[in-house]
C-alpha positions as CSV (number, residue, x, y, z in Angstrom):
1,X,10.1,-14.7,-2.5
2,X,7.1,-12.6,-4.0
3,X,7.4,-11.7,-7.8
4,X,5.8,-8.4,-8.5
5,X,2.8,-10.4,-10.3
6,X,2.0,-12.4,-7.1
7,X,2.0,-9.1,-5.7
8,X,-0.5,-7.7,-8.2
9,X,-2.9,-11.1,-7.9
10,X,-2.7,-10.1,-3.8
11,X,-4.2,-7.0,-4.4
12,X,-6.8,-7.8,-6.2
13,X,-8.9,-8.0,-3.0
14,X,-8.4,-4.8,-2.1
15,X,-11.9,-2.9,-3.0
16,X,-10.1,0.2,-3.4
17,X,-7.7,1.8,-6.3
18,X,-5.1,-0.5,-5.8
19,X,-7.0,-3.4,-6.9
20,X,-7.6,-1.2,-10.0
21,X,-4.7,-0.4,-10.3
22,X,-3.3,-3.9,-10.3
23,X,-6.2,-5.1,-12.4
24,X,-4.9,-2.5,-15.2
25,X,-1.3,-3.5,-15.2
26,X,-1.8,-7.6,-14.8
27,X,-4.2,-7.0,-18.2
28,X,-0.8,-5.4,-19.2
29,X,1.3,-8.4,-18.6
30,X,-1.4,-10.0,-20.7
31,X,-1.2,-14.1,-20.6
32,X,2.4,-13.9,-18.7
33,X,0.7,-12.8,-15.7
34,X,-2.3,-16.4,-15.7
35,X,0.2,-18.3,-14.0
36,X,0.2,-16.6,-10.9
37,X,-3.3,-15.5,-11.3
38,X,-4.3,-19.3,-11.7
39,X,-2.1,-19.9,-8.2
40,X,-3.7,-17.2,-6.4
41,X,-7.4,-17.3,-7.3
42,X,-8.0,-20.0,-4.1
43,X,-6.6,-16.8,-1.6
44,X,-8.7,-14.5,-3.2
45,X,-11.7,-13.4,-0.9
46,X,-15.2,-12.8,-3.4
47,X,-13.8,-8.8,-4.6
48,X,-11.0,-10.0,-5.6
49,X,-12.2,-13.6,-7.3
50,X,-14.3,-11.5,-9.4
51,X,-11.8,-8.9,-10.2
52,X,-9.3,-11.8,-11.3
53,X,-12.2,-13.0,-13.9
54,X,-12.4,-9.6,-15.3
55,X,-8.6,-10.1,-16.0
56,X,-8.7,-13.8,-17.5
57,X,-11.5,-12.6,-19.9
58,X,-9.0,-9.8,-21.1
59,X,-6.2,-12.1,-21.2
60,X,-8.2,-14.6,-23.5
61,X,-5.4,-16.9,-22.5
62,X,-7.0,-21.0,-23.2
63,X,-5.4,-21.8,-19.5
64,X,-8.0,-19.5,-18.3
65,X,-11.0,-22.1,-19.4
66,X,-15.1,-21.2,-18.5
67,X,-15.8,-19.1,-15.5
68,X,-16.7,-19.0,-12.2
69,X,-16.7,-23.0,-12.8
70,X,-13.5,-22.7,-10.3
71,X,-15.5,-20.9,-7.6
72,X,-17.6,-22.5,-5.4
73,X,-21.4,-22.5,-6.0
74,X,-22.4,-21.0,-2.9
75,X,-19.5,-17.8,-3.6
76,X,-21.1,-17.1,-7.1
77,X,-24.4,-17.3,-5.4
78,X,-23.6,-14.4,-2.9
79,X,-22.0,-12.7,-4.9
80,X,-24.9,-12.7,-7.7
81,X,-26.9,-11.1,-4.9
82,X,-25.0,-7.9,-4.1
């Protein structure tokens, strides 16, 4: 079964409102929500890795830690490029 945060974190990829949309509400939940965040970041296509950043800097949760150290080089390579 999906909670409704896992939900949210799947969303996250979409470059559209929705991943807005569940940006705003998971920075709702606030440190509740890094759990399922942490769980889903490896799913997460490039959009949505960096979208899930944006949230763990808001949630200034300690279980968060440095970022993109969890992404792999060559991702936060490409991605410095667009």
């Amino acid at each position: 079964m999906t909670t409704h945060i896992e939900r949210l974190v799947q969303r996250l990829d979409d470059s559209t409102d929705p991943s807005y949309d569940a940006r705003a509400e998971l920075i709702g939940i606030g440190p509740d929500a890094v759990p399922a965040l942490i769980d889903g970041l490896p799913s997460l296509g490039g959009f949505g890795q960096l979208t899930a950043i944006e949230v763990f800097e808001e949630a200034a949760d300690p279980r968060c830690g440095p970022f993109p150290t969890c992404l792999p080089p060559t991702s936060c390579q490409a991605r410095r490029r667009e």
